[in-house]
C-alpha positions as CSV (number, residue, x, y, z in Angstrom):
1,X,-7.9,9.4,18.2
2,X,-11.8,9.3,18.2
3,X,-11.7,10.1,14.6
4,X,-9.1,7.8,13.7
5,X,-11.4,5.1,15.2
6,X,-14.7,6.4,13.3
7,X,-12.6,6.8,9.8
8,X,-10.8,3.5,9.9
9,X,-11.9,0.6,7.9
10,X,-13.3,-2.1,8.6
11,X,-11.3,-5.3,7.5
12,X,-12.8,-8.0,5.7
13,X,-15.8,-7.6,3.6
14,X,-17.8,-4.4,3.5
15,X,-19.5,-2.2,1.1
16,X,-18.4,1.7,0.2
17,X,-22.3,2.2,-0.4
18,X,-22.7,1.9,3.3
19,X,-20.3,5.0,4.1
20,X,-21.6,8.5,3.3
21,X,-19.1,10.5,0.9
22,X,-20.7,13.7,2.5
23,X,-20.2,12.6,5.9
24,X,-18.6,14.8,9.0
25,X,-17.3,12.8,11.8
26,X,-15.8,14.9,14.4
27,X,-16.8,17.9,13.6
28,X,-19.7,20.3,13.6
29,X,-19.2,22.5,10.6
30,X,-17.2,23.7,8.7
31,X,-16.3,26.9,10.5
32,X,-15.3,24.6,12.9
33,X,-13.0,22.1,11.1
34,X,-11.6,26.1,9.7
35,X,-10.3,26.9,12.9
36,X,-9.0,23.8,13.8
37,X,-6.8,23.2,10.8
38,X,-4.4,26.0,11.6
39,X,-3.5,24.1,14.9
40,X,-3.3,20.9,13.1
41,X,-0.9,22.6,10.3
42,X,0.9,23.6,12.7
43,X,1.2,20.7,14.7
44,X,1.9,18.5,11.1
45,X,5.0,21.0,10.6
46,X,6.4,20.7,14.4
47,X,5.9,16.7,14.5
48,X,7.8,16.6,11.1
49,X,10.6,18.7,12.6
50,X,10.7,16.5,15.0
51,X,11.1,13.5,12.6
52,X,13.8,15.2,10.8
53,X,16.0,15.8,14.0
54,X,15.0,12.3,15.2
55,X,16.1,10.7,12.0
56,X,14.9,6.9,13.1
57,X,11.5,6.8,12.0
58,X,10.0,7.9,8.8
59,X,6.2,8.0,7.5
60,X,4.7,7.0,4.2
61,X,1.4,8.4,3.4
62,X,-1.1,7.1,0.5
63,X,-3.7,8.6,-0.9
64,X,-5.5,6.7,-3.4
65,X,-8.8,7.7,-4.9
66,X,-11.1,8.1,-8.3
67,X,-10.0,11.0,-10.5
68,X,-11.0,14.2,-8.8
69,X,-11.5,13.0,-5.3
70,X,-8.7,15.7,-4.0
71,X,-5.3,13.7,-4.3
72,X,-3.6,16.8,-4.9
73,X,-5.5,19.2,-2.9
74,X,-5.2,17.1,-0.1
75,X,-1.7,17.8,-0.5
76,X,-1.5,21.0,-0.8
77,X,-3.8,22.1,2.3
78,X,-2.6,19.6,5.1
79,X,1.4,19.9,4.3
80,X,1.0,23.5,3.3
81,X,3.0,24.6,6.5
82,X,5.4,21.8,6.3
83,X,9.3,22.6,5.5
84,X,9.3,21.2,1.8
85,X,13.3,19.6,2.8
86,X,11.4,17.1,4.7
87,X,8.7,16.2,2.8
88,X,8.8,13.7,-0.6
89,X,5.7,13.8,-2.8
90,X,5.9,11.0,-5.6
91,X,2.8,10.9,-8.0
92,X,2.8,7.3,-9.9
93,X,1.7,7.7,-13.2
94,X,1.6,4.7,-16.4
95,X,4.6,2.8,-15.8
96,X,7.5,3.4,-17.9
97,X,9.2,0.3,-19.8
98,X,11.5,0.3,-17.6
99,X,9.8,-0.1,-14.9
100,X,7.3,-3.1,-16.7
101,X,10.5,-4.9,-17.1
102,X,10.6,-5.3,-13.0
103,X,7.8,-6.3,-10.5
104,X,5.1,-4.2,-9.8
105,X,7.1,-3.1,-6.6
106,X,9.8,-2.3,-7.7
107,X,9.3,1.6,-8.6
108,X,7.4,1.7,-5.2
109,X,10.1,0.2,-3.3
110,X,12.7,2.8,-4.9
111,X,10.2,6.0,-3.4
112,X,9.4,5.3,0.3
113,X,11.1,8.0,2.3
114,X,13.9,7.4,4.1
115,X,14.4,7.9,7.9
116,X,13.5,11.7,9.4
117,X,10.8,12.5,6.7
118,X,7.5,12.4,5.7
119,X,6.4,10.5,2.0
120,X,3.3,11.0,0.0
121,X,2.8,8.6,-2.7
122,X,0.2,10.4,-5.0
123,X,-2.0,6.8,-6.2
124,X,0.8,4.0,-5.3
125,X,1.3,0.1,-5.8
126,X,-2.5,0.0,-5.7
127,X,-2.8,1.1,-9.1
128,X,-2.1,-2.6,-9.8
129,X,-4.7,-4.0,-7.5
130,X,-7.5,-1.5,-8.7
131,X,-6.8,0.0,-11.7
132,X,-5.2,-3.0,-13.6
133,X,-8.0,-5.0,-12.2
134,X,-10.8,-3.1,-13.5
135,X,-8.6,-2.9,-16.8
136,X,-6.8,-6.5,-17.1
137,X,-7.7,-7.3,-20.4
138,X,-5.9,-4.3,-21.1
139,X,-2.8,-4.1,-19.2
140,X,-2.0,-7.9,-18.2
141,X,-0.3,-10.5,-20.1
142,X,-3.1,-13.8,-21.4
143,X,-1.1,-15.6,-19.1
144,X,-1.7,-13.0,-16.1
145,X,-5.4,-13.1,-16.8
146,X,-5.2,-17.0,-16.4
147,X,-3.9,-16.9,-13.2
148,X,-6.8,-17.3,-10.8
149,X,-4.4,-16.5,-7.5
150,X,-3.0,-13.7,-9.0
151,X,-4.9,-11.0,-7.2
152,X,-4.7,-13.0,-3.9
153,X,-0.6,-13.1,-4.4
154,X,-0.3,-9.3,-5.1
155,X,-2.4,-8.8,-1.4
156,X,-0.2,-11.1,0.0
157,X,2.8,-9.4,-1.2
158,X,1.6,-5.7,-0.4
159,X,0.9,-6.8,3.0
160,X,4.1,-8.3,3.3
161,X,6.3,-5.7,1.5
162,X,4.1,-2.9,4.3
163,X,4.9,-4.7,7.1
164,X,8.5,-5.3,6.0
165,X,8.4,-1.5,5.4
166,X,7.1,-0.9,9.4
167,X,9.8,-3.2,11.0
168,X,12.5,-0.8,9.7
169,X,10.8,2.3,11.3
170,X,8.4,3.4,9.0
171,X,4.3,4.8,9.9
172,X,2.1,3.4,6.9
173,X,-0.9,5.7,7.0
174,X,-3.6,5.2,3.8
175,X,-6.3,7.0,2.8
176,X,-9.1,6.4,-0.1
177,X,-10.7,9.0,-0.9
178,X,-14.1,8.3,-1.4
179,X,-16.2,10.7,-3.8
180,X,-19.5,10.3,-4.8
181,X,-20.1,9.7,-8.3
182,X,-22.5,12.6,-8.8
183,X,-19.6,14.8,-6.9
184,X,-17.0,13.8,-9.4
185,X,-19.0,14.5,-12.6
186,X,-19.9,17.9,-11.3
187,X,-15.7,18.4,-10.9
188,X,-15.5,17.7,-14.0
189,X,-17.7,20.0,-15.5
190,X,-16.1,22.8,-13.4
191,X,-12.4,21.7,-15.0
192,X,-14.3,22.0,-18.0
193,X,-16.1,25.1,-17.8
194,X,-12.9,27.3,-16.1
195,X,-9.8,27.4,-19.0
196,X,-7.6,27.6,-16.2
197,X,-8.4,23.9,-15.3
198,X,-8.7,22.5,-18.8
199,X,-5.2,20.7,-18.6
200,X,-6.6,18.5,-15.6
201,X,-9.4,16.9,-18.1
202,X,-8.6,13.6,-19.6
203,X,-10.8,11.8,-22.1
204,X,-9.8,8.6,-20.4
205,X,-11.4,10.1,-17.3
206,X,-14.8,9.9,-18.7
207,X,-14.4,6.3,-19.9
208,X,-13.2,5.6,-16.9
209,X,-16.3,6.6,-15.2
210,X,-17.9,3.9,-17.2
211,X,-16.6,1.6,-14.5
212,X,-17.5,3.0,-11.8
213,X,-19.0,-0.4,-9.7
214,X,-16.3,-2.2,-10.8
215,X,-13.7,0.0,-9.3
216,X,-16.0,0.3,-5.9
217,X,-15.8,-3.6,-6.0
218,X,-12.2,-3.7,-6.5
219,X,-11.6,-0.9,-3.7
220,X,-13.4,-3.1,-1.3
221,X,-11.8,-6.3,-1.6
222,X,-8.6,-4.3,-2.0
223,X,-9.2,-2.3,1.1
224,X,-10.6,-5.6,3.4
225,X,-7.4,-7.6,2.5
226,X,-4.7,-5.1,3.3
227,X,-6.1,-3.1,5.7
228,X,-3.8,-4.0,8.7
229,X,-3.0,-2.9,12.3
230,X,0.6,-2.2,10.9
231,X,-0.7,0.1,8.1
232,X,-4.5,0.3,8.3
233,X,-6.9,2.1,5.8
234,X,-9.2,5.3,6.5
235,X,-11.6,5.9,4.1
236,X,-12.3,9.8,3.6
237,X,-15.8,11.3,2.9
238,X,-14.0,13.4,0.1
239,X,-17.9,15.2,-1.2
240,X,-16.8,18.4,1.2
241,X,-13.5,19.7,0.0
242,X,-12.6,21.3,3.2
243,X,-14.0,17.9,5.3
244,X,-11.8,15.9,3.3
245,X,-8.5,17.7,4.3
246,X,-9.5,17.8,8.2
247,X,-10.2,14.5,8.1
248,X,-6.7,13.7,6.7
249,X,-5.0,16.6,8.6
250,X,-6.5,14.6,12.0
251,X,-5.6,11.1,11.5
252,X,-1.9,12.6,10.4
253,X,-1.4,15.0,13.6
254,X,-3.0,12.7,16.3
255,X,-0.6,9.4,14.7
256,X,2.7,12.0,14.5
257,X,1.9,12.9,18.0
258,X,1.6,9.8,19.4
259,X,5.2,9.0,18.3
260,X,6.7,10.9,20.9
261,X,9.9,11.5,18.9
262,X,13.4,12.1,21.0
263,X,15.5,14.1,19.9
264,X,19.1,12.6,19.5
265,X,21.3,12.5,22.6
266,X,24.2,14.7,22.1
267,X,27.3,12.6,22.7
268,X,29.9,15.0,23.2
269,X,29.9,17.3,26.2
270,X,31.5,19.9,24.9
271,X,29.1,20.8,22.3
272,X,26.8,21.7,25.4
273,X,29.4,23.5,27.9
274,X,31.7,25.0,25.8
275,X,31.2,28.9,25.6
276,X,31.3,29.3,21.9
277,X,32.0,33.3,22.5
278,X,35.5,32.5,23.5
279,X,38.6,32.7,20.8
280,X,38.9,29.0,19.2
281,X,42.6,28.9,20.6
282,X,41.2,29.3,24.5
283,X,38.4,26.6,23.5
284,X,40.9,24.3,22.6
């Protein structure tokens, strides 16, 4: 729970300049966060078990970040033990037409998990806080660009929709990922240099890159104006590989443990008692 505390944001205004990318709270080395990720593996898989047979409560990770920061290895090292029946990975990619005819919630709402298992939305409805920000005069409407509450509305209506989301039963658990921008250029060159990582390189991710402050100013003010006790941000030193998926691995474990999950009571004696050995016709 220590970690949690050190990793959590801070709400209201802040600066991502002031938090190390290649930071290691909570741990020594990296031997050490080695060893310990086996138990935590271990303990994500049981807790998620647990979740499944329980079948009240559900949890909704998000991991948002700037191309390369680990999205997807993130996901593969911390649920790699994890009984794929109970987990749902959704990535969000460019909205379809279909889904520009609805609100900007409305392909979100349709992917949260559903009671007894765990969700990982792979970037999520803050694409259209961030992203779309950093790129309005691209992807909004002249009359979306006019409106000078718009940004404030779409917090307001994340915070509600996560909080509506936590009243039915659901853990909201987010993470940024936050990468230096030195680290991600050199990522890129490796999916450049190795052919078996070509297909991850996208020219748009170098443009991108061209934006870099304005997407550190968007994640803040994003970050300070939903960051809640009902579904609160950590931001992830994501420089170290192997630090980043700790990290996430710790928060996750120490939250599913603190759950305390039931199992269901069994309501009919019988199932308990009976001696299923016995001929069906002497059960009965």
């Amino acid at each position: 729970m220590k970690l949690q505390k050190a990793l959590r944001a801070p709400s209201g205004k802040f600066h991502l300049n002031d938090i190390p990318t290649d930071a290691t709270p909570g741990v020594k080395d990296r031997d050490d966060a080695e060893q310990q990720m086996a138990e935590l593996q271990d303990q994500i898989a049981t807790r998620q078990e647990d979740l499944f047979i329980n079948d009240r409560r559900s949890v909704l990770v998000v991991l948002q970040g700037m191309d390369a920061s680990g999205k997807d290895g993130a996901v593969r090292k911390v649920f790699s033990r994890v009984n794929p029946a109970g987990v749902e990975v959704t990535s969000f990619k460019v909205p379809t037409s279909l889904e520009q005819h609805h609100d900007f919630l409305w392909r979100i709402h349709a992917a949260v998990p559903p009671h007894g298992k765990i969700g990982i939305f792979n970037r999520s409805h803050y694409e259209d806080v961030i992203v779309v920000r950093v790129n309005s005069e691209k992807l909004l409407t002249t009359e979306q660009q006019a409106d000078k509450d718009l940004w404030k509305w779409r917090f307001k209506l994340i915070n509600g929709f996560e909080e509506m989301l936590t009243k039915s039963g659901m853990v909201v658990l987010k993470f940024m990922l936050h990468i230096s921008r030195d680290e991600q250029l050199e990522r890129f060159k490796s999916r450049q240099d190795h052919p078996e990582k070509n297909w991850k390189l996208n020219w748009g991710d170098f443009e991108e890159r061209k934006h870099w402050d304005r997407y550190m100013e968007c994640y803040e003010d994003c970050i300070g104006q939903t960051s809640t006790d009902y579904a609160p941000w950590y931001i992830i030193p994501a420089d170290k590989k192997w630090y980043r998926n700790y990290a996430i691995a710790t928060v996750l474990a120490d939250t599913l443990n603190s759950m305390k999950l039931p199992p269901p009571a069994v309501t009919d004696p019988a199932l308990i008692t009976t001696d299923i050995d016995q001929p069906r016709s002497e059960r009965d």
